[in-house]
N, C-alpha and C positions, 0 to 999 in steps of 0.2 A: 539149792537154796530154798528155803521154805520162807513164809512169810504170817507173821504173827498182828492181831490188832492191837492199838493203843489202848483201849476200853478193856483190854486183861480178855474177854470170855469168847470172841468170834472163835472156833478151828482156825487152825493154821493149815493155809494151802499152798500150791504152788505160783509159779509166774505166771504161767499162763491164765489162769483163775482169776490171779490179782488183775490180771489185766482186764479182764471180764466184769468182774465184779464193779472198780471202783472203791464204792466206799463199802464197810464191812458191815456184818449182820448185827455187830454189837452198837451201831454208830461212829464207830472208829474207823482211823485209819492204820491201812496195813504199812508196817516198816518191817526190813529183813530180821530175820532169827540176829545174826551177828550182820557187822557191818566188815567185809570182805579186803583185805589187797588187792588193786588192779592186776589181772590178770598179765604178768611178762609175755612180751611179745617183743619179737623182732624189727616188728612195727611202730616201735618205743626211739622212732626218728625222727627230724625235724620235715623230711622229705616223703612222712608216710602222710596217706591221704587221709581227711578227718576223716571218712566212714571206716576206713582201718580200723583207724585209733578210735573211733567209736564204737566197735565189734568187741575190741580186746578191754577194753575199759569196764563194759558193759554183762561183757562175758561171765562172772561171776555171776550175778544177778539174775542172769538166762538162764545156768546151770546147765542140765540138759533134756530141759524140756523141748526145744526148739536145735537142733542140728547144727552146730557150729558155722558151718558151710552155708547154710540156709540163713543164718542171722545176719550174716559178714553180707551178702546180697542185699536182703531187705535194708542195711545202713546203706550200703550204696545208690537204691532205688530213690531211698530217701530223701538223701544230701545230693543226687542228680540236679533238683529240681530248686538248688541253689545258684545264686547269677553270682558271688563271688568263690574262684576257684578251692579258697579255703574256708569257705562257708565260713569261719569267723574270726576274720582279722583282726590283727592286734598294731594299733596306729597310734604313736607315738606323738603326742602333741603340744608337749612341753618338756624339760629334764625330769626325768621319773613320773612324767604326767600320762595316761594311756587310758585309749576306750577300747574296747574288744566289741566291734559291731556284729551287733548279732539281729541285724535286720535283713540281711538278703537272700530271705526265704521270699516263696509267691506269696506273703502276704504281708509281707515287709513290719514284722518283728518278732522277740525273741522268741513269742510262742511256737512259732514252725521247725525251729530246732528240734523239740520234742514233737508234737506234732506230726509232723511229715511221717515221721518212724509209726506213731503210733497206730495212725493207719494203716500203715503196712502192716502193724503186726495183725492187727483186728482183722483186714480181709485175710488174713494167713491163718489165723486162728481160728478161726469162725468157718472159713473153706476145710479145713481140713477136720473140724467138729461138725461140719454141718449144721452150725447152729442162726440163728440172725438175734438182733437184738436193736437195742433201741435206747441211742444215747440221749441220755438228757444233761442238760450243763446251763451253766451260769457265766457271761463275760463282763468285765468293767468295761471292755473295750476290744481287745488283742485276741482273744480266747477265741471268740464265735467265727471270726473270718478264717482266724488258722484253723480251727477246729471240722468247719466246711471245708475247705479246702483240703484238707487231709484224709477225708472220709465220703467227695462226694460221689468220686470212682469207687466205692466200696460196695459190693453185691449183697452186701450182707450187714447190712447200717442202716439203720432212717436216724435221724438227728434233728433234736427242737432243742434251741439257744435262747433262752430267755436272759433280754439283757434291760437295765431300768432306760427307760422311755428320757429322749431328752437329756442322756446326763452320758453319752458316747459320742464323739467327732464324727460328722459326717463322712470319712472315707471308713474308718471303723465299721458304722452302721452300713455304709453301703454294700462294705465287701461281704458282708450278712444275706441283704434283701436283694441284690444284684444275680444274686447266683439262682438259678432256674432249676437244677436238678429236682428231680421230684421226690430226691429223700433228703433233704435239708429245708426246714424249717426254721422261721428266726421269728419271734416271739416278742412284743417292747411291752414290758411290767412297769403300769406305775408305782415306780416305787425306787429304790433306791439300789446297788447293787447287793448288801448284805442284803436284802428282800429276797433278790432271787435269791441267792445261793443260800437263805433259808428253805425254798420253795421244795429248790433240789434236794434238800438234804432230808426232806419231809416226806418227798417222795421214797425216797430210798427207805424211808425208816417207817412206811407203809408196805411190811410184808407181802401181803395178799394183792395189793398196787404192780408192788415191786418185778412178784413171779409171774404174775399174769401180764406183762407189757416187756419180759428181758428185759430190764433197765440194766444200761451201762453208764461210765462216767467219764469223761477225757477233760474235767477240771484238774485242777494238781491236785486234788485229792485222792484222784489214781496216782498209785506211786510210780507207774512207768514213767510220767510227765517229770516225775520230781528226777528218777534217772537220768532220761536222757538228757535232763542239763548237768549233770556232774561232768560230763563231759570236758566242756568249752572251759573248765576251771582248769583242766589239766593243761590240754591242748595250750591257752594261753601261757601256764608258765613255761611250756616247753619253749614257745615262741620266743619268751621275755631269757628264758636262760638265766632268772633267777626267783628268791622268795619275791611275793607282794602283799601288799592287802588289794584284798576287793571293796569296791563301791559297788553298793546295790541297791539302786531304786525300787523299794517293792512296797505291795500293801498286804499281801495274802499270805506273805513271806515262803512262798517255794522256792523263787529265786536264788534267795540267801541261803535257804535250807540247805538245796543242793551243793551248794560250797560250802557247806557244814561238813558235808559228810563227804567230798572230797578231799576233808583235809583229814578227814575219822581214817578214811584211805590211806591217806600217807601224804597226800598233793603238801609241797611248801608254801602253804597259806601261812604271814602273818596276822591277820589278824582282819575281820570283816566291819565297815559302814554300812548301816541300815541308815536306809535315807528314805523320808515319810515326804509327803507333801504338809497341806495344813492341819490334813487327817492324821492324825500325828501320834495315835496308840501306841508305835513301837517304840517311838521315843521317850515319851514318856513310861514306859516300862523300862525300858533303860537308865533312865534319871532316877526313877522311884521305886523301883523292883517291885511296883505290882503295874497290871492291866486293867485299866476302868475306859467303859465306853462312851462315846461321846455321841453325839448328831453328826452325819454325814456331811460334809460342807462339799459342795464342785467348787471344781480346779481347774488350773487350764492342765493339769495332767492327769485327767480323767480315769485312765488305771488304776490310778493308786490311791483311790476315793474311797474306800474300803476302813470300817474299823472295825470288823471283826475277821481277825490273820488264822486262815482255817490252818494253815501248814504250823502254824507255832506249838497244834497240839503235838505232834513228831517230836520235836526237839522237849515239849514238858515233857512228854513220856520218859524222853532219857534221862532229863532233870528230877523224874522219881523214880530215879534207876528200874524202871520197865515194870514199874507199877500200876496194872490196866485200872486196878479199882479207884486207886489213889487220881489216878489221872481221870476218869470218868466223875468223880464227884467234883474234882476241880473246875471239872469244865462245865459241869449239871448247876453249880453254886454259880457260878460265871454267867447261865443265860439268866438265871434268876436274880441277882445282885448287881449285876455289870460290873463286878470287880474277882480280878483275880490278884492273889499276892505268895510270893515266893517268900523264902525263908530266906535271909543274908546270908547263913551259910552255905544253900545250894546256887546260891545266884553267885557265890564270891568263884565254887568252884567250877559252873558252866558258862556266868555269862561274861564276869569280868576278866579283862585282858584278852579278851574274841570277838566280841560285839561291841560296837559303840555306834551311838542313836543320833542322829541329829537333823531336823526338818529345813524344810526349803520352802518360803510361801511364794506367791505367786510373782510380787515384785521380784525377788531375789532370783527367781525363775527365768525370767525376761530379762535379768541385768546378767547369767550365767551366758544364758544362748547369745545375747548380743557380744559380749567379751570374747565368748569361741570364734564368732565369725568374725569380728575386729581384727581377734590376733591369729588368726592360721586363714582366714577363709572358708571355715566349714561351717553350715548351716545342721544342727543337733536340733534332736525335737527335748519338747516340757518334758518328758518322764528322764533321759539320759539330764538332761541339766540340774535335774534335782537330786541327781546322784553324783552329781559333778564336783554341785557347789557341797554336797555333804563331804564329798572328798575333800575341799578345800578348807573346810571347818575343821576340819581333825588333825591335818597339817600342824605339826606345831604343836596339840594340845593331847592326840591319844597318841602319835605314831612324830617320827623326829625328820625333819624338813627334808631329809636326803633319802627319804621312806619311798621307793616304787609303789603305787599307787596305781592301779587298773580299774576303771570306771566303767560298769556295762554299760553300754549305750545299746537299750532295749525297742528303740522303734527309729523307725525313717523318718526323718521331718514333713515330709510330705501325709503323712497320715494325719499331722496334725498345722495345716497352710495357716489359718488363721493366729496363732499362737506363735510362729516364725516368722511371719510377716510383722506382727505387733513390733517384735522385739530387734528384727533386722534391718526393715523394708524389704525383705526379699520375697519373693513366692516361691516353694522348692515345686519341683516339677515331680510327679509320680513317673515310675518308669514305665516305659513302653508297654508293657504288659496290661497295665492300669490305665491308659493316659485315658481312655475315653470311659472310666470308670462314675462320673458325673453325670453322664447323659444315658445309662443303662437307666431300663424300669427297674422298680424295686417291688417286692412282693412281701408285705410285713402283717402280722395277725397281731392286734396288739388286745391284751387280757389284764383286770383288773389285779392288783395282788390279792389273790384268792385262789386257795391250794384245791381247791375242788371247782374251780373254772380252768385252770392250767392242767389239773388229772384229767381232765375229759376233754382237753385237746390235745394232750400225749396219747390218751387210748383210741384217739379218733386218725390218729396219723399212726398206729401200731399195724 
């Protein structure tokens, strides 16, 4: 498998590279030559283990850069370091109502699905190049704690997480500034999170920056992040035993991507929810078939504070049939205008009848999480309920009432106490691993938003 950029002019390299790299030489992001059939495997059971099924899913994507035998282990080392047996359940909790919990990774959400893995590849990659490098990245919240944790055993990583100051949960930011290793760094930008992952994206696109520091990436702008959630799309319907639609709580839209291209696969996806908080770009792209940007508003679901959705460039690319130039001035007009707009006839043939947009504010948020734990007893955190109630809005109106409907549920409630307590009275308790995770020192460098005060504290931890 070789790998091409969205921007038309980067070389195409391999997997291994892509993973190195991040983001591309042209500013782009890398997506495959062709989007591949899951690799058949015997492993294609209800009773095979998800790092199996995540080997043989995957497998195409790896090609054979990486040893078949060699990759099948690294999924297993991976999804070890998960506390539920099937790393991500599929829990039924109304008639065709389902969340597929994808928090019970060590940093309790969905980021450590990919994650986990992708440290594993990095120290493998890297050990057997001999090379080190130096990840830099951007989180709303999930990203930086999965991101350290999955790179802090790595012999051959330093890592700086710039994430905006004040606008992440205190268990989010602590699982950042809690961790002591001396190659993880965590960064608080004032500013907002499209700020950072401006920062990052600026760095990268400083050549002479770039070579002289190895910059790497483990936002979902690396496409390994955006793979290894294809996964849990499949694995769930295997569970469910039939088609669904997904609900997908996202802002930066990798999430959704990856069950895009799950279904490019073959997976029996009907049809997917994008679910916005009050930041609410995707929705309105949905409603209006264009993208205009708005002010950043907080939420009490702080991930998905975001309005500008870096993974949506993937999906325009295919929207101008893998047109780099077409899709570079699109996105060149975008930072200068703050509007992008689609033609009705590409939006009739990629987004409608696939996608459908619908936001969740903050009240409707608090009245979703309270009705979960009314009618089943389970305590959901702000980002899965904003995907919940989007699930419930389309009921009836994109998809017909007897519709199976699977809702990611992308974090623990406990990462986010204050927001569960509003809407329950209950306090969730962090697991055992975390419990004394409040009373650790924190160790935080915080830097103005300023690309030439953030370059000289990535070259000074290089």
């Amino acid at each position: 498998m070789r790998y091409i950029s969205t921007r038309g002019t980067a070389p195409e390299i391999g997997f291994c590279d892509v993973l190195l790299a991040g983001l591309a030489r042209d500013g782009g992001l890398y997506v495959p030559q062709t989007w591949p059939a899951p690799a058949k495997s015997a492993d294609e059971k209800l009773n095979a283990t998800y790092a199996n099924r995540a080997a043989s899913i995957m497998a195409p994507f790896v090609g054979d850069e990486i040893d078949a035998k060699v990759f099948q282990q690294l999924c297993v080392d991976a999804y070890s370091t998960f506390r539920h047996p099937e790393v991500a359940p599929l829990i039924e909790i109304a008639p065709d109502e389902y969340l597929l919990e994808l928090f019970h990774g060590p940093t309790l959400a969905f980021k450590d699905v990919a994650l986990q893995l992708v440290g594993k590849l990095f120290d493998y990659v890297l050990t057997q190049r001999n090379e080190r490098v130096m990840i830099v990245g951007a989180t709303s919240g999930d990203t930086g704690g999965a991101a350290f944790d999955g790179v802090a055993s790595c012999r051959n990583v330093d890592i700086v997480m710039l994430y905006p100051n004040n606008r992440v949960s205190d268990v989010q930011r602590r699982q950042m500034t809690t961790l002591m290793s001396p190659n993880v760094h965590a960064v608080a930008i004032d500013g907002t999170f499209d700020d950072c992952q401006d920062l990052v994206k600026a760095m990268f696109n400083d050549q002479k920056f770039r070579d002289a520091n190895q910059l790497s990436a483990v936002n979902s702008i690396n496409w390994v992040r955006v793979m290894a959630q294809v996964v849990y799309y499949f694995t769930a319907l295997e569970k469910l035993g039939d088609s669904a639609v997904f609900s997908v709580p996202t802002g930066n839209f990798g999430n959704v991507l990856a069950g895009w291209i799950a279904k490019q696969m073959g997976a029996s996806i009907d049809g997917f929810v994008v679910a916005s908080n009050t930041n609410d770009i995707l929705t309105r792209f949905f409603e209006s078939q264009q993208m205009t940007a708005h002010e950043v508003v907080p939420t009490l679901s702080p991930s998905m504070d975001i309005q500008v959705s870096s993974n949506f460039e993937r999906l325009l690319f295919e929207m101008n049939n893998r047109d780099g130039a077409a899709t570079a001035k699109q996105l060149t007009d975008f930072r200068s205008t703050g509007e992008l707009i689609v033609t009705p006839s590409i939006y009739a043939k990629w987004i409608s009848g696939v996608f459908a947009g619908y936001r969740c504010n903050d009240e409707q948020t608090l009245a979703t999480m309270k009705d979960v734990y009314q009618q089943t007893g389970m305590l959901i955190d702000p980002h899965t309920a904003v995907g919940l109630s989007a699930a419930r809005q389309s009921i009836g109106v994109n998809y017909p009432k007897d519709q199976s409907i699977i809702t990611l549920a992308t974090a623990h409630p406990a990462k986010f106490p204050d927001a569960v307590r509003r809407a329950t009275g209950q306090t969730p308790e962090l697991p055992e691993h975390l419990a004394d995770l409040m009373s650790r020192p924190e160790r935080i460098t915080s830097l103005p938003n300023n690309l030439k005060s953030v370059q000289a504290f990535v070259a000074k931890c290089h």
